[in-house]
PDB file of N, CA, C and O in Angstrom:
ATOM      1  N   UNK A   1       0.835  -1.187   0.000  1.00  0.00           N
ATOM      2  CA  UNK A   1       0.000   0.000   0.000  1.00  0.00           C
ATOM      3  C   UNK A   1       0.880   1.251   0.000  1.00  0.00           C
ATOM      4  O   UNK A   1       1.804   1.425   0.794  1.00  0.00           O
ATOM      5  N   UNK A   2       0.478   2.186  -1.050  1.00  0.00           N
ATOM      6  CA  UNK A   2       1.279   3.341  -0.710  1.00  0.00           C
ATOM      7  C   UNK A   2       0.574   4.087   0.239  1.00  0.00           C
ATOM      8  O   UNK A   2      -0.567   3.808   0.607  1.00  0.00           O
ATOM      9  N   UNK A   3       1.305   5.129   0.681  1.00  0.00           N
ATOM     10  CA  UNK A   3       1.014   6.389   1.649  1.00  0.00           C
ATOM     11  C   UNK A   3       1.013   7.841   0.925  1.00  0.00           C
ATOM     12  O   UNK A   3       1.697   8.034  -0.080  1.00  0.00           O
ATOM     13  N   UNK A   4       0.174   8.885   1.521  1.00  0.00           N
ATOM     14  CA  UNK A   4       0.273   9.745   0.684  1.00  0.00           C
ATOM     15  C   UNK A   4       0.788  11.024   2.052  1.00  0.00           C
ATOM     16  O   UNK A   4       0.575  10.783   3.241  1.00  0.00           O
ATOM     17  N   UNK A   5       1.417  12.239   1.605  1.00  0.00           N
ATOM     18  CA  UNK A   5       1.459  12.986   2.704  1.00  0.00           C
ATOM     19  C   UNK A   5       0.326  13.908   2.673  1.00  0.00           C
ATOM     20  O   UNK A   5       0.127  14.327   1.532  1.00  0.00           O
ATOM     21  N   UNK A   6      -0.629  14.444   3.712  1.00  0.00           N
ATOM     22  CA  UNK A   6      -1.858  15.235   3.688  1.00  0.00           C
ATOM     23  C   UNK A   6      -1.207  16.540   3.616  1.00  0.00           C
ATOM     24  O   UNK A   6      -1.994  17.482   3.706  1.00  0.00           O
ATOM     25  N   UNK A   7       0.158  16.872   3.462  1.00  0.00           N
ATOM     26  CA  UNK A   7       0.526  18.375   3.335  1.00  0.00           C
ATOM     27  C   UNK A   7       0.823  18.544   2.093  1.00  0.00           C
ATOM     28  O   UNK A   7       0.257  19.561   1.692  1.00  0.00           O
ATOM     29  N   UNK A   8       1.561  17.940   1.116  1.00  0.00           N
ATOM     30  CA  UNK A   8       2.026  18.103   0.054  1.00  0.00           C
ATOM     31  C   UNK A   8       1.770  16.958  -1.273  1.00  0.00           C
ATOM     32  O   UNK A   8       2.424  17.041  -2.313  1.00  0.00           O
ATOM     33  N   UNK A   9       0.811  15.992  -1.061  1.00  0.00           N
ATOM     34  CA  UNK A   9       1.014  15.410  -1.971  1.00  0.00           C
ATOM     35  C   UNK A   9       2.037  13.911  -2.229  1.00  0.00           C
ATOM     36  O   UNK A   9       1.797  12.857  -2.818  1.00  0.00           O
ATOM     37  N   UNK A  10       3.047  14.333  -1.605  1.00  0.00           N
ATOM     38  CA  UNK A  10       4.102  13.160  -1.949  1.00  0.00           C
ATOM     39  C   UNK A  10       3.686  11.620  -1.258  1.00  0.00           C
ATOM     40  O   UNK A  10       3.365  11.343  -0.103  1.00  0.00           O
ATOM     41  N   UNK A  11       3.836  10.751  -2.477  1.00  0.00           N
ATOM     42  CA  UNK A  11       3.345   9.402  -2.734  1.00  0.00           C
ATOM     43  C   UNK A  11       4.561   8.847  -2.292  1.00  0.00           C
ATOM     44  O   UNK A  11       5.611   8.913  -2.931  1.00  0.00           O
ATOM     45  N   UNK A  12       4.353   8.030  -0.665  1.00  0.00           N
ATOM     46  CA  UNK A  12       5.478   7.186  -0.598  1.00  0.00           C
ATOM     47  C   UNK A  12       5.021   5.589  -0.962  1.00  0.00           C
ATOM     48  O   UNK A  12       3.993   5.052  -0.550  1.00  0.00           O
ATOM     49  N   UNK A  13       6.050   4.965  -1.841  1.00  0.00           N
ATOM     50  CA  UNK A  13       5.599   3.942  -2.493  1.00  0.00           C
ATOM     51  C   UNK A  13       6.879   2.740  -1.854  1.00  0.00           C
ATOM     52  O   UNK A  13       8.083   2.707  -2.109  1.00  0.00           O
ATOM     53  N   UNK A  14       5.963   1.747  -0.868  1.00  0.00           N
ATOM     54  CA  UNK A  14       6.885   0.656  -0.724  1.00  0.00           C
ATOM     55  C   UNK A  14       8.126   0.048  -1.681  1.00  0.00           C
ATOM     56  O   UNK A  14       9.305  -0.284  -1.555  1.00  0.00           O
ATOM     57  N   UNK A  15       6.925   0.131  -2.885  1.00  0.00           N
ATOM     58  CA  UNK A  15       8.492  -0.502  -3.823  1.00  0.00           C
ATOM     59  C   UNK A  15       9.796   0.460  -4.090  1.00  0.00           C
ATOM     60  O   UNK A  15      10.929   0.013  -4.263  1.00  0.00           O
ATOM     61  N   UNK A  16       9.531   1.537  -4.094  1.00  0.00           N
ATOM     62  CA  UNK A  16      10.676   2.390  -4.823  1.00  0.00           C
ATOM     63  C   UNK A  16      11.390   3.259  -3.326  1.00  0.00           C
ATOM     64  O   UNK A  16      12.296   4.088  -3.421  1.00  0.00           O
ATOM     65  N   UNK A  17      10.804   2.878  -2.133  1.00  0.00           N
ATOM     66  CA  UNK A  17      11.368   3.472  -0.928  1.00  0.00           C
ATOM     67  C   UNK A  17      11.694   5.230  -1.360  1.00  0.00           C
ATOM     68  O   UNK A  17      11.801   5.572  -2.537  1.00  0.00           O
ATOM     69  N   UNK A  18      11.765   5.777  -0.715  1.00  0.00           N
ATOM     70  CA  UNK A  18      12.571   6.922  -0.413  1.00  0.00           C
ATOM     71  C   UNK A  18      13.744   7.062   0.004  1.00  0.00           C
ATOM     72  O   UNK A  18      14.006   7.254   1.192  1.00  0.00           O
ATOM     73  N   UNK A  19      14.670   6.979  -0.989  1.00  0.00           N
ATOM     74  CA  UNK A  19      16.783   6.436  -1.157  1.00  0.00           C
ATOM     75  C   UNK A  19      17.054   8.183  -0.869  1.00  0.00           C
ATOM     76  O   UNK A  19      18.094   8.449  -0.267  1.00  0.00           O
ATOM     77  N   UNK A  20      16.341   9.107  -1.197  1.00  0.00           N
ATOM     78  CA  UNK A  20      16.839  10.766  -0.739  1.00  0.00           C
ATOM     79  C   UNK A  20      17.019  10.756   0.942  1.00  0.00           C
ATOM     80  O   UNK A  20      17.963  11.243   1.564  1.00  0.00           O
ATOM     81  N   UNK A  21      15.645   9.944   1.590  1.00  0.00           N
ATOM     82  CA  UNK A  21      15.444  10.237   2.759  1.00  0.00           C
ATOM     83  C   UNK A  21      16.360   8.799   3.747  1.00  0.00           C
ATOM     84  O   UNK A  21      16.376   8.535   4.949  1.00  0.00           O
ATOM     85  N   UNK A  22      16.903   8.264   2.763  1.00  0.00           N
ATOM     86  CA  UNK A  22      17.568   7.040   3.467  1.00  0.00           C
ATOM     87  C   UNK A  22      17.087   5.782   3.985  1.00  0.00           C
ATOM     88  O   UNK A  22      17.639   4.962   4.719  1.00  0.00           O
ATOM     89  N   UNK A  23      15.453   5.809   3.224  1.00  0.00           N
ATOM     90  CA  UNK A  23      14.898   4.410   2.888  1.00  0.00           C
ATOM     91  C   UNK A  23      14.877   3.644   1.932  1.00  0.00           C
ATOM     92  O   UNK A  23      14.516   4.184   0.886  1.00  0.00           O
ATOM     93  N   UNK A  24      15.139   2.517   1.865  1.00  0.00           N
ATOM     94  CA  UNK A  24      15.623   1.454   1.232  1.00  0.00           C
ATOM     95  C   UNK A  24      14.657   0.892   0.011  1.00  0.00           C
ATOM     96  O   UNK A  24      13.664   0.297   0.431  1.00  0.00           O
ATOM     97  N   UNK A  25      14.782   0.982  -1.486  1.00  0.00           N
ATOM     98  CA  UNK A  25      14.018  -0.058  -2.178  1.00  0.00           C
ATOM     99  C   UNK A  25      12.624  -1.082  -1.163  1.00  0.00           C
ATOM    100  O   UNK A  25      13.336  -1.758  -0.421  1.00  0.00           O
ATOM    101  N   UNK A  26      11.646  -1.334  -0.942  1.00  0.00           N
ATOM    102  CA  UNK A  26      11.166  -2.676  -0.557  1.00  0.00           C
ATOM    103  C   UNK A  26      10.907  -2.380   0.777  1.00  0.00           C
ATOM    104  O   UNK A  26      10.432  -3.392   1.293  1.00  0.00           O
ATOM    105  N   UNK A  27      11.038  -1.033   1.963  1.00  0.00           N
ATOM    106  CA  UNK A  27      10.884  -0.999   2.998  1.00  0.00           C
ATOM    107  C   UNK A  27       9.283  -0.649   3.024  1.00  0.00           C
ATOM    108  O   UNK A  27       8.811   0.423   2.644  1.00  0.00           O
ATOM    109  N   UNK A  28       8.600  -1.662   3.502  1.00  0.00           N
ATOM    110  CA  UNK A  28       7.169  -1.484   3.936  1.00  0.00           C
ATOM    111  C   UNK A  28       7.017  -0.408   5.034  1.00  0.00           C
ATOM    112  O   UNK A  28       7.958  -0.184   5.795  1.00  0.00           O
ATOM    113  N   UNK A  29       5.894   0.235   5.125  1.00  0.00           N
ATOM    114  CA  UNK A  29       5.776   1.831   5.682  1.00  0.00           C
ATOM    115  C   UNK A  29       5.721   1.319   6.832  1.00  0.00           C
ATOM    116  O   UNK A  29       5.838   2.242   7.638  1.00  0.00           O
ATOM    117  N   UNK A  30       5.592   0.221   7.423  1.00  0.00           N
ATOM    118  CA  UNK A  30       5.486  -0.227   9.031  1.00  0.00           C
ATOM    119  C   UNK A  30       7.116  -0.211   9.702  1.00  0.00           C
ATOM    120  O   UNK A  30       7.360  -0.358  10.899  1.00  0.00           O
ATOM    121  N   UNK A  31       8.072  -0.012   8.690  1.00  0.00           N
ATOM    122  CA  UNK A  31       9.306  -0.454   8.784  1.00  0.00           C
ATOM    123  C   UNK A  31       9.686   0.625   8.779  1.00  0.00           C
ATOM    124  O   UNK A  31      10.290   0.816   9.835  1.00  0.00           O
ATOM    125  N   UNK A  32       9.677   2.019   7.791  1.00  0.00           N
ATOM    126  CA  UNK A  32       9.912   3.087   8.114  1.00  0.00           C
ATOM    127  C   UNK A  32      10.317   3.966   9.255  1.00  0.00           C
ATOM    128  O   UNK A  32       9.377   4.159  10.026  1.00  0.00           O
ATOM    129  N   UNK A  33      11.382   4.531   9.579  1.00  0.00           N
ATOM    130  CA  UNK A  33      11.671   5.074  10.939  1.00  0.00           C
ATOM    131  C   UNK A  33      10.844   6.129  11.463  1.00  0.00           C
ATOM    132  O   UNK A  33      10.422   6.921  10.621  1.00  0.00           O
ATOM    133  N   UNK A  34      10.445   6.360  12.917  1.00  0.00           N
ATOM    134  CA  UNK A  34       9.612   7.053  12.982  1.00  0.00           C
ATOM    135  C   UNK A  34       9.759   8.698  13.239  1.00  0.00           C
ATOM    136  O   UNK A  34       9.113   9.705  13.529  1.00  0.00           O
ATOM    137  N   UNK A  35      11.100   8.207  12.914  1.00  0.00           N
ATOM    138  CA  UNK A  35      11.705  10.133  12.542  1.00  0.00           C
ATOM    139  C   UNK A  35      11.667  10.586  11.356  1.00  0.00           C
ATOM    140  O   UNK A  35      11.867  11.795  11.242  1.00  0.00           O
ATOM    141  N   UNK A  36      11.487  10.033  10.503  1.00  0.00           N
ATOM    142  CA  UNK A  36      11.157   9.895   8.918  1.00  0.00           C
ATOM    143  C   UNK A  36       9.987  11.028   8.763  1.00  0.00           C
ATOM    144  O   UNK A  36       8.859  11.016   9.257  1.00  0.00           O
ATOM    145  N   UNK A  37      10.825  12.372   7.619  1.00  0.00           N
ATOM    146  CA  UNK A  37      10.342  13.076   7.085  1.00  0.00           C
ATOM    147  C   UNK A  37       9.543  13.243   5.973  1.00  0.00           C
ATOM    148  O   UNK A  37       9.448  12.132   5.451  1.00  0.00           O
ATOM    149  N   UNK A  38       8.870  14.129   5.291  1.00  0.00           N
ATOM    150  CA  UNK A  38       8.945  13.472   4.172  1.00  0.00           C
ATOM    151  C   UNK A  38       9.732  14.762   2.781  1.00  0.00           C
ATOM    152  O   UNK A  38       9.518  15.973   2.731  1.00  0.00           O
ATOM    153  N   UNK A  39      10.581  13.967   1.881  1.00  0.00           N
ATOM    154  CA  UNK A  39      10.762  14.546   1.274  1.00  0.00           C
ATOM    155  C   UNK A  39      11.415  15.855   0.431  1.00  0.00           C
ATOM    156  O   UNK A  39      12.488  16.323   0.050  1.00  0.00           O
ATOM    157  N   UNK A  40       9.681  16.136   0.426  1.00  0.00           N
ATOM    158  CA  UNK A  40       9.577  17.336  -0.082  1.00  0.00           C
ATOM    159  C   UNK A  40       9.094  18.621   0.618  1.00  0.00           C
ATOM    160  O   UNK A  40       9.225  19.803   0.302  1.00  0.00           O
ATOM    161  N   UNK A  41       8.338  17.867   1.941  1.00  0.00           N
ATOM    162  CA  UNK A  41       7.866  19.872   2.406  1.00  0.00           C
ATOM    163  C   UNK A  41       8.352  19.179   3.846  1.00  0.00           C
ATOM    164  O   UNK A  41       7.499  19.763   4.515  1.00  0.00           O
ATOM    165  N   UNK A  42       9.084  18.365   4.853  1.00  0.00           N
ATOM    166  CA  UNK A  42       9.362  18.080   5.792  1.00  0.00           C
ATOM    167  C   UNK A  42       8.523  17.641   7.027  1.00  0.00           C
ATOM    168  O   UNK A  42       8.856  17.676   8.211  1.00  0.00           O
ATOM    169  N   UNK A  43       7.503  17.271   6.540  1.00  0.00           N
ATOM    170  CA  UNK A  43       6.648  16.968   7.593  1.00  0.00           C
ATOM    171  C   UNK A  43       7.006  15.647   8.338  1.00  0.00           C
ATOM    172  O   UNK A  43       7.893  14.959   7.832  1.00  0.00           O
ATOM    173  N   UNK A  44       6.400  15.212   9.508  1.00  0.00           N
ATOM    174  CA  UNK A  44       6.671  13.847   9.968  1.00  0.00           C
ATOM    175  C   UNK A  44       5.879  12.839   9.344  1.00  0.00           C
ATOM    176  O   UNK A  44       5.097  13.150   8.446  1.00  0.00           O
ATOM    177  N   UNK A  45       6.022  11.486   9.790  1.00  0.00           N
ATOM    178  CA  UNK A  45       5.794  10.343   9.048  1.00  0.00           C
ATOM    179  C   UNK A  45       4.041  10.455   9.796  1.00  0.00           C
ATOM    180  O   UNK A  45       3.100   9.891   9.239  1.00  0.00           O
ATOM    181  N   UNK A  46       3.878  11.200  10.995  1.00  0.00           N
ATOM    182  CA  UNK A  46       2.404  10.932  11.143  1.00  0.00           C
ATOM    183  C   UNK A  46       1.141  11.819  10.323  1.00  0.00           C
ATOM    184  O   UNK A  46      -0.086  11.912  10.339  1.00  0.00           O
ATOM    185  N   UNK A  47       2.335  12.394   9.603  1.00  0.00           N
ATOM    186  CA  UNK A  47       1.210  13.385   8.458  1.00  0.00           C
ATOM    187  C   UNK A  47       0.814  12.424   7.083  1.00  0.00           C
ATOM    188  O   UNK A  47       0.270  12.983   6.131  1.00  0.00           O
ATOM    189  N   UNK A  48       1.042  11.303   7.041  1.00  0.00           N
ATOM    190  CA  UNK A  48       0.890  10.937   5.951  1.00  0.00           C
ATOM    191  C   UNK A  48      -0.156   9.389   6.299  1.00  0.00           C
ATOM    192  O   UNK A  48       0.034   8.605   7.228  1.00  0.00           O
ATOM    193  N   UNK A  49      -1.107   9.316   5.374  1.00  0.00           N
ATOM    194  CA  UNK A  49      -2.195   8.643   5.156  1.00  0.00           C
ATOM    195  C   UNK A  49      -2.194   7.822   4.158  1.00  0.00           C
ATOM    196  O   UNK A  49      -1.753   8.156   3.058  1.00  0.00           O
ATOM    197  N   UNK A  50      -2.882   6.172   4.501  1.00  0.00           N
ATOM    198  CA  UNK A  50      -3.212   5.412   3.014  1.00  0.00           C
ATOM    199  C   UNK A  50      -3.394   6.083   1.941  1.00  0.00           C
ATOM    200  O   UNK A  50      -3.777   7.205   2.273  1.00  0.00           O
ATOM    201  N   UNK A  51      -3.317   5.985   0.758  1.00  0.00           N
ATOM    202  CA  UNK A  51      -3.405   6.126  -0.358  1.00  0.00           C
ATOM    203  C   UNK A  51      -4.691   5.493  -0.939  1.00  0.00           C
ATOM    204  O   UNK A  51      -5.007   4.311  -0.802  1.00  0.00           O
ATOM    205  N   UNK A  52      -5.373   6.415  -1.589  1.00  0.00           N
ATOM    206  CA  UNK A  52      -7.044   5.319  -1.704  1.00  0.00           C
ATOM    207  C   UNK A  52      -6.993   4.888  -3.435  1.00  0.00           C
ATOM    208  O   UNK A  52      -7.881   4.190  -3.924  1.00  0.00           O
TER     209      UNK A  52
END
């Protein structure tokens, strides 16, 4: 399942990880650190929601 961030848009997608933010190819969002930003506008990982 991807995640989406409710501030900006940005689609975090299990398969392609976020390698800018120092997540790995294949890291499922449960695995994700929970200091984990996102991106593009810096929000935390609790700003971001399933993807419908």
């Amino acid at each position: 399942m991807k995640y989406v961030c409710s501030v900006c848009g940005y689609i975090y997608d299990p398969q392609e990880g976020a390698p800018d933010a120092g997540v790995a190819a294949g890291t499922a969002w449960e695995n994700v650190p929970d200091d984990f930003v996102c991106p593009l506008c810096g929000v935390g990982k609790d700003q971001f929601e399933p993807a419908e």
